[in-house]
Backbone as ProteinMPNN parsed JSONL, in Angstrom:
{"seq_chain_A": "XXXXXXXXXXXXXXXXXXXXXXXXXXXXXXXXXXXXXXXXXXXXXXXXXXXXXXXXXXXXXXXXXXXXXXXXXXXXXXXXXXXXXXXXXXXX", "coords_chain_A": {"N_chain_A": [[73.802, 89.427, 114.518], [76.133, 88.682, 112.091], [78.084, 90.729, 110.236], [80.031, 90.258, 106.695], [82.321, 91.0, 104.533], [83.504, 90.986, 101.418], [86.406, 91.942, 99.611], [87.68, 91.725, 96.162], [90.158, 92.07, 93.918], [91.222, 90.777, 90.648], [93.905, 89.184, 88.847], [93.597, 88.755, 86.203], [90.636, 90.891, 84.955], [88.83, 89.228, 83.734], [88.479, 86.862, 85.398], [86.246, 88.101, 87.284], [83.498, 87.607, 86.918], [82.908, 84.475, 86.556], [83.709, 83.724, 89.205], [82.181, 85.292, 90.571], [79.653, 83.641, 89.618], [80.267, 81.528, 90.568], [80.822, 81.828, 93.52], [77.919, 82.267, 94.173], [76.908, 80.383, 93.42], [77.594, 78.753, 95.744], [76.041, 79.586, 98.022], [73.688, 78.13, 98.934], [74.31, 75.467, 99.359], [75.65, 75.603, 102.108], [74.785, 76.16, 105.268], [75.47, 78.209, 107.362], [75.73, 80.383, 105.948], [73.913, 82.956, 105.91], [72.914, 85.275, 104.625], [73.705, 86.308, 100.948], [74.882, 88.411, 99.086], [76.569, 89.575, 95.514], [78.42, 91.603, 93.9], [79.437, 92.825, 90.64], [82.166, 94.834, 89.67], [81.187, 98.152, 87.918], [81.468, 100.439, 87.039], [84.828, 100.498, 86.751], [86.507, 102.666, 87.806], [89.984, 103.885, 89.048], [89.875, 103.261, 91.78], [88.442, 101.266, 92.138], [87.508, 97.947, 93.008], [87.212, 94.599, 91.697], [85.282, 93.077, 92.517], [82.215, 92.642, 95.127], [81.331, 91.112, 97.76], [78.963, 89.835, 100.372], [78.319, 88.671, 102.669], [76.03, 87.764, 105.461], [76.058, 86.146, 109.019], [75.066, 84.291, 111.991], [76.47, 84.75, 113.97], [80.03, 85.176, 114.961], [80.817, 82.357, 114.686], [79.283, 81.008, 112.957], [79.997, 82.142, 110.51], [82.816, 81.502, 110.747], [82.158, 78.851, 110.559], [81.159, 78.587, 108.008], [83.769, 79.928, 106.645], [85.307, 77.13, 106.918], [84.066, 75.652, 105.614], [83.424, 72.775, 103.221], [82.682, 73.295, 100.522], [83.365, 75.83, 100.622], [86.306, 76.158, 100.948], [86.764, 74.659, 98.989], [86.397, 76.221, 96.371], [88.144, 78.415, 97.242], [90.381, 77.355, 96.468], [90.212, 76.938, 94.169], [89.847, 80.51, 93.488], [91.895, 81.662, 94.968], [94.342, 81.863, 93.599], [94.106, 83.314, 91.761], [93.569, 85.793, 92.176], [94.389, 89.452, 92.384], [94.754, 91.038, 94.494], [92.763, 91.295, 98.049], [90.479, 92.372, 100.544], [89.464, 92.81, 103.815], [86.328, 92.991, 105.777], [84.473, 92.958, 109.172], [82.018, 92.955, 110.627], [79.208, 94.245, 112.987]], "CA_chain_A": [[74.083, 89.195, 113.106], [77.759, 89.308, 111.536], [78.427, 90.698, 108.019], [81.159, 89.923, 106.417], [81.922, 91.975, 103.242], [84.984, 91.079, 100.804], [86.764, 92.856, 98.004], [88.489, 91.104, 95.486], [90.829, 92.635, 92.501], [91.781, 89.837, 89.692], [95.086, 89.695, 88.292], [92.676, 89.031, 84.959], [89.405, 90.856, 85.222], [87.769, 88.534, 83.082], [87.4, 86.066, 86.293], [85.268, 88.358, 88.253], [82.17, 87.185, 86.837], [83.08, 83.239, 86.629], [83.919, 84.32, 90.543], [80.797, 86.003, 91.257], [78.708, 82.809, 89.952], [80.819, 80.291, 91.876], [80.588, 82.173, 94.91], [76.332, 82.537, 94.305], [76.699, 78.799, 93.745], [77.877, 77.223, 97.085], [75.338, 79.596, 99.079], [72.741, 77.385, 99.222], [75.452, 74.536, 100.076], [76.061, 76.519, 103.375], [73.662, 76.533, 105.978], [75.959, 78.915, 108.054], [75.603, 81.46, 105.532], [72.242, 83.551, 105.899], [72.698, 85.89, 102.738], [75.15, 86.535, 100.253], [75.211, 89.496, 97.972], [77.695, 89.625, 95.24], [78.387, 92.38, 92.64], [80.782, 92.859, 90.29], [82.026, 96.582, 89.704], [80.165, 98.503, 86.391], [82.542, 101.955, 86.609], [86.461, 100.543, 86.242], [87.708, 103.616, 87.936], [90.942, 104.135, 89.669], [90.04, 103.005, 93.087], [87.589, 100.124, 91.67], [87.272, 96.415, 93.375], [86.493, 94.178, 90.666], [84.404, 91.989, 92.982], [82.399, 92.615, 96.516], [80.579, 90.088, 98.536], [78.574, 90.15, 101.613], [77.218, 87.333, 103.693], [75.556, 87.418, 107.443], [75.926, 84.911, 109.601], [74.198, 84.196, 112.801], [77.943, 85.11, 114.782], [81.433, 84.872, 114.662], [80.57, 80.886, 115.153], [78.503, 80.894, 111.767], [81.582, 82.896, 109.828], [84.017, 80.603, 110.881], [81.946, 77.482, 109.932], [81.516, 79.205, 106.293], [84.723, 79.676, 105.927], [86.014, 76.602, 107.23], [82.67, 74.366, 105.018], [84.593, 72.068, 102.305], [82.391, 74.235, 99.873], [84.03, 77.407, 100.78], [87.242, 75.265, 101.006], [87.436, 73.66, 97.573], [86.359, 77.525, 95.473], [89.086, 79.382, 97.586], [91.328, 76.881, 95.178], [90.141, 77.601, 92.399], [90.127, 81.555, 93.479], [93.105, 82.544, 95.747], [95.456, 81.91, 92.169], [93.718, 84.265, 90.492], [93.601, 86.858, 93.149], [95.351, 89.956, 93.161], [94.089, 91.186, 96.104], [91.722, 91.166, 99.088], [89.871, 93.118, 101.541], [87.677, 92.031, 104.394], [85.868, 93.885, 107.088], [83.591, 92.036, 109.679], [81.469, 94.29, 111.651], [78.402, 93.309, 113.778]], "C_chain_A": [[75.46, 89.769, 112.794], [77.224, 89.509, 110.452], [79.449, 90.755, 108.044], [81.45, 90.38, 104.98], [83.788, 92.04, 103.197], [85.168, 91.596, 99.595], [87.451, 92.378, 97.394], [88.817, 91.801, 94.28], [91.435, 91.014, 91.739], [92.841, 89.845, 89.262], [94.408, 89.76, 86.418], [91.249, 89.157, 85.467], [88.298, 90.21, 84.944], [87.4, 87.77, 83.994], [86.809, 86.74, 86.921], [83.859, 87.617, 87.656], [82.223, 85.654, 86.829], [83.239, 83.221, 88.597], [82.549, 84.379, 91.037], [79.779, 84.477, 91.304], [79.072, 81.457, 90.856], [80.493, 80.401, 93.39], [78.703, 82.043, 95.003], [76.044, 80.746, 94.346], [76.679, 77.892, 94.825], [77.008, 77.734, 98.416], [74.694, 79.418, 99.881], [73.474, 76.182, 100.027], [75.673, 74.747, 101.746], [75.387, 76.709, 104.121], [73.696, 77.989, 107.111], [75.74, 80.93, 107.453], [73.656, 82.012, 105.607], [71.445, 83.998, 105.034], [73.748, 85.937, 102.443], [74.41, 87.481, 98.866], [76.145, 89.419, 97.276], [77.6, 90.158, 93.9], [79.635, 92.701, 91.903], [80.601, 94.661, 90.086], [81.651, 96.966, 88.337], [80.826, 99.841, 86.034], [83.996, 101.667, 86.143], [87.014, 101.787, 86.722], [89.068, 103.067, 88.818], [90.944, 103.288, 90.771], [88.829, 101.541, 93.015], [88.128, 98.704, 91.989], [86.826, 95.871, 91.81], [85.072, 93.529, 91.181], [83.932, 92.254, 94.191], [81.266, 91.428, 96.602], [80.487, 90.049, 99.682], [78.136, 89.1, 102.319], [76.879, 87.839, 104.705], [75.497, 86.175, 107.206], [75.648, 85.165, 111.032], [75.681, 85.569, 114.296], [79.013, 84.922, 114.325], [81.889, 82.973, 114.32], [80.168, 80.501, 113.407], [79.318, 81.382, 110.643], [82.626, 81.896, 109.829], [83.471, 78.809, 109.914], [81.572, 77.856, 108.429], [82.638, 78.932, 106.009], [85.742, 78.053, 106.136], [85.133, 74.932, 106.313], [84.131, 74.126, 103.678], [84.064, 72.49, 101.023], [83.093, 75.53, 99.557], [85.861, 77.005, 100.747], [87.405, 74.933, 99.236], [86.999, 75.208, 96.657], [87.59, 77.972, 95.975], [90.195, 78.864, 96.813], [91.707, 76.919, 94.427], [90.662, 79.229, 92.836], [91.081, 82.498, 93.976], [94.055, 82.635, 94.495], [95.398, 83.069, 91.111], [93.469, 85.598, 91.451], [94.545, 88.042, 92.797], [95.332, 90.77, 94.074], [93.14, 91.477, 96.882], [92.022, 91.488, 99.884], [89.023, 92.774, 102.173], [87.166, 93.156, 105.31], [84.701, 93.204, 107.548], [83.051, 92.415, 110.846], [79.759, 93.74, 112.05], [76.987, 95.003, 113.451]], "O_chain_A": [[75.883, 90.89, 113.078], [76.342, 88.934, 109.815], [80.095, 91.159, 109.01], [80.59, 90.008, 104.182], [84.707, 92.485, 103.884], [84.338, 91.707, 98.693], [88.499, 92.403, 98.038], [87.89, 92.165, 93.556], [92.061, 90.227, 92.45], [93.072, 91.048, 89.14], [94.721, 90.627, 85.602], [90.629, 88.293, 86.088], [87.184, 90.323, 85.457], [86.187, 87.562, 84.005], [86.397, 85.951, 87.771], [83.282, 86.968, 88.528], [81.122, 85.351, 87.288], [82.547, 82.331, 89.092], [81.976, 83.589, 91.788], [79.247, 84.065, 92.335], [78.391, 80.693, 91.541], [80.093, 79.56, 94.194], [78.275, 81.671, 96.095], [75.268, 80.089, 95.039], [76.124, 76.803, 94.968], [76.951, 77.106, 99.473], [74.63, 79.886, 101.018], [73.225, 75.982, 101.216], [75.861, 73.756, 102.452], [74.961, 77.845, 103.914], [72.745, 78.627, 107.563], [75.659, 82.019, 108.021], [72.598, 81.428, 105.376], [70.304, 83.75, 104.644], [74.727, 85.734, 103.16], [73.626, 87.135, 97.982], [77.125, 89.151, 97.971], [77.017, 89.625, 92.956], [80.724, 92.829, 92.461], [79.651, 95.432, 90.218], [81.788, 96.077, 87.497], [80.754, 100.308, 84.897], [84.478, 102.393, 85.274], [88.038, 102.143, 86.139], [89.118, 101.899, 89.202], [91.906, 102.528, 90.886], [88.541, 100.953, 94.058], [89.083, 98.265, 91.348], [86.252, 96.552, 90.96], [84.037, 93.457, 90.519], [84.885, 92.255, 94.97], [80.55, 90.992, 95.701], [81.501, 90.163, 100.371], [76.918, 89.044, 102.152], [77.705, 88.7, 105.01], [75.22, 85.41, 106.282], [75.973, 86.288, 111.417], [75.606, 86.576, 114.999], [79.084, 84.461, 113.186], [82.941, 82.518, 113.871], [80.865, 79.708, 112.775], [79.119, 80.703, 109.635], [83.217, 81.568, 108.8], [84.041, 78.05, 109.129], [81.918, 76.959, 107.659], [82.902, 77.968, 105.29], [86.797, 77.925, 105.514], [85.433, 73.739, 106.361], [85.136, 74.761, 103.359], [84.825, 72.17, 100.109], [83.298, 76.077, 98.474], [86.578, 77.952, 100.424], [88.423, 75.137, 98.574], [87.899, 75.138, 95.82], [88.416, 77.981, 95.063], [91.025, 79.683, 96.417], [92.812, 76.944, 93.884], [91.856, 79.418, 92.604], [91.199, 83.684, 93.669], [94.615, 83.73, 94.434], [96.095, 83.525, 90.205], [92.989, 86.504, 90.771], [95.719, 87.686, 92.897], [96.447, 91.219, 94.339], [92.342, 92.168, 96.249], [93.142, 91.368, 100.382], [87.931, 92.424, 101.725], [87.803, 94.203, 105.43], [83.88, 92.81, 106.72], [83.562, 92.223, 111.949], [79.219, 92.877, 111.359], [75.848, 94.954, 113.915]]}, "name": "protein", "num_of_chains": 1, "seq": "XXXXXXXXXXXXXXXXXXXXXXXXXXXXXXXXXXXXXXXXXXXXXXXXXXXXXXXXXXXXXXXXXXXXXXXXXXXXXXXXXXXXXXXXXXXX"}
């Protein structure tokens, strides 16, 4: 089992939650994906993500075809613009 666990800051915080349900939206879409967790942050401090999200996937095989599904493809459109930055880490 991979997880795959990303952090996203907004340049406006107001999209984390339009974010959060897009991303909860295309999970089902995804057969590659296994789970998907996705919380927005509830403190605002200093060192505060606005956005994390977790999936497993079966392998590195199952990760790749996530990110590469025309689901996961047509949101990153909408959401890389509104980004201001991201964190991944992908640990087994």
């Amino acid at each position: 089992m991979l997880t795959h666990v990303v952090l996203m800051t907004f340049t406006d915080p107001t999209d984390a939650p339009a974010a959060k349900a897009k991303l909860e939206a295309i999970a089902s879409d995804i057969p590659a994906i296994r789970s998907m967790v996705v919380g927005l942050d509830v403190l605002g401090t200093d060192v505060s993500w606005h956005l994390c999200m977790t999936t497993t996937h079966d392998d590195a095989d199952g990760l790749r075809s996530y990110q590469t599904h025309e689901a996961h493809l047509d949101l990153a459109t909408w959401l890389r613009p509104r980004l201001a930055a991201r964190a991944v880490v992908d640990y087994v």
